[in-house]
C-alpha positions as CSV (number, residue, x, y, z in Angstrom):
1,X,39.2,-3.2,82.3
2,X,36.2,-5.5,80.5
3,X,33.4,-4.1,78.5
4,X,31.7,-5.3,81.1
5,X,33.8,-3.4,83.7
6,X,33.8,0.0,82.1
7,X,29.8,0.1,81.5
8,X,29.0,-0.6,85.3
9,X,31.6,2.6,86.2
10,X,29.8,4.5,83.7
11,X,26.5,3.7,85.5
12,X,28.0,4.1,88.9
13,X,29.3,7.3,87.8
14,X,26.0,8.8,85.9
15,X,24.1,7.6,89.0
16,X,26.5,9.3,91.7
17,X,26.4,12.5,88.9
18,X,22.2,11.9,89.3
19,X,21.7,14.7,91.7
20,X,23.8,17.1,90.8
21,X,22.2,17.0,87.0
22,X,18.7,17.4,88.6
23,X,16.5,20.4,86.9
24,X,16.9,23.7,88.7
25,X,13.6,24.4,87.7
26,X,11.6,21.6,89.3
27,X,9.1,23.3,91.8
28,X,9.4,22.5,95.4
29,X,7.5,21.0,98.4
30,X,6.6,24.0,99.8
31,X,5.3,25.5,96.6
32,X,3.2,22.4,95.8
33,X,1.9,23.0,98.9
34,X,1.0,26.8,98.8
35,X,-0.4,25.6,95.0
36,X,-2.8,23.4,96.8
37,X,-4.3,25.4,98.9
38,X,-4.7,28.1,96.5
39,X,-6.5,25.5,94.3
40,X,-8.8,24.7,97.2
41,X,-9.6,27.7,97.6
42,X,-10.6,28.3,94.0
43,X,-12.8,24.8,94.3
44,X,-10.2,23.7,91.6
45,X,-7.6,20.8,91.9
46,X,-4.2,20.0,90.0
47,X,-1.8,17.2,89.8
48,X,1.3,18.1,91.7
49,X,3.4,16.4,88.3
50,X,1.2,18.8,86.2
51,X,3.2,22.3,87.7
52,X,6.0,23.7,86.1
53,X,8.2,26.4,86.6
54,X,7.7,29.9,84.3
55,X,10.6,31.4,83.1
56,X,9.6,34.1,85.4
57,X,9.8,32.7,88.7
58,X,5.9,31.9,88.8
59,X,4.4,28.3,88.1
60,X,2.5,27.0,85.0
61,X,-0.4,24.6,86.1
62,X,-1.8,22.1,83.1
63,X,-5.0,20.7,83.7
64,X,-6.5,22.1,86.3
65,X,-10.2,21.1,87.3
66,X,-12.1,23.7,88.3
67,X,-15.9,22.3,89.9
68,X,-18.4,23.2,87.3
69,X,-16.2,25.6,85.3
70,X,-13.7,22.6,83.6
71,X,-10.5,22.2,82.6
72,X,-8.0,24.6,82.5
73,X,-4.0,25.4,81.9
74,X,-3.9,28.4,84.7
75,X,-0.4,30.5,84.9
76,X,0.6,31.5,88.7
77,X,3.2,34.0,89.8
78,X,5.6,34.0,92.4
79,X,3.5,35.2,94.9
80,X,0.7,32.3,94.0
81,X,-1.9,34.9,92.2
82,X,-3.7,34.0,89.5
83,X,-2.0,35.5,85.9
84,X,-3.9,34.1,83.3
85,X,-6.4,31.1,82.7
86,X,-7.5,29.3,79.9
87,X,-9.8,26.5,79.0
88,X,-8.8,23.6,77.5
């Protein structure tokens, strides 16, 4: 097999392998969602890329815009209540 050959299997394979290597801890649809309206209802706002997953099970939110109050980094847990808030 070429040089050539061997690095377009290797892509083939890393791209087949793509899914299966995807972080467990990436925060779903449905939690975006829930996020979202929790924000609303807090006349705050967050960028769906800006939520991360705690090692507890709840979500970490950089950046949150809260009207009149600022900027924030806001910790959530599982069941969407608000943990901890602090300004940036």
């Amino acid at each position: 097999m070429t040089t050539l050959g061997k690095l377009g299997a290797g892509m083939l394979a890393l791209c087949l392998a793509g899914p299966a290597l995807a972080n467990d801890d990436m925060v779903s649809e449905e939690a975006k969602a829930k996020i979202a309206e929790k924000m609303t209802s807090m006349r705050c706002e967050v960028d769906p890329d800006d939520i991360e997953m705690t090692e507890e099970g709840g979500y970490d939110l950089d950046d949150v815009i809260c009207e009149g109050t600022g900027q924030f980094d806001v910790v959530l847990d599982a069941e969407f209540n608000e943990v901890s808030r602090r300004a940036e």
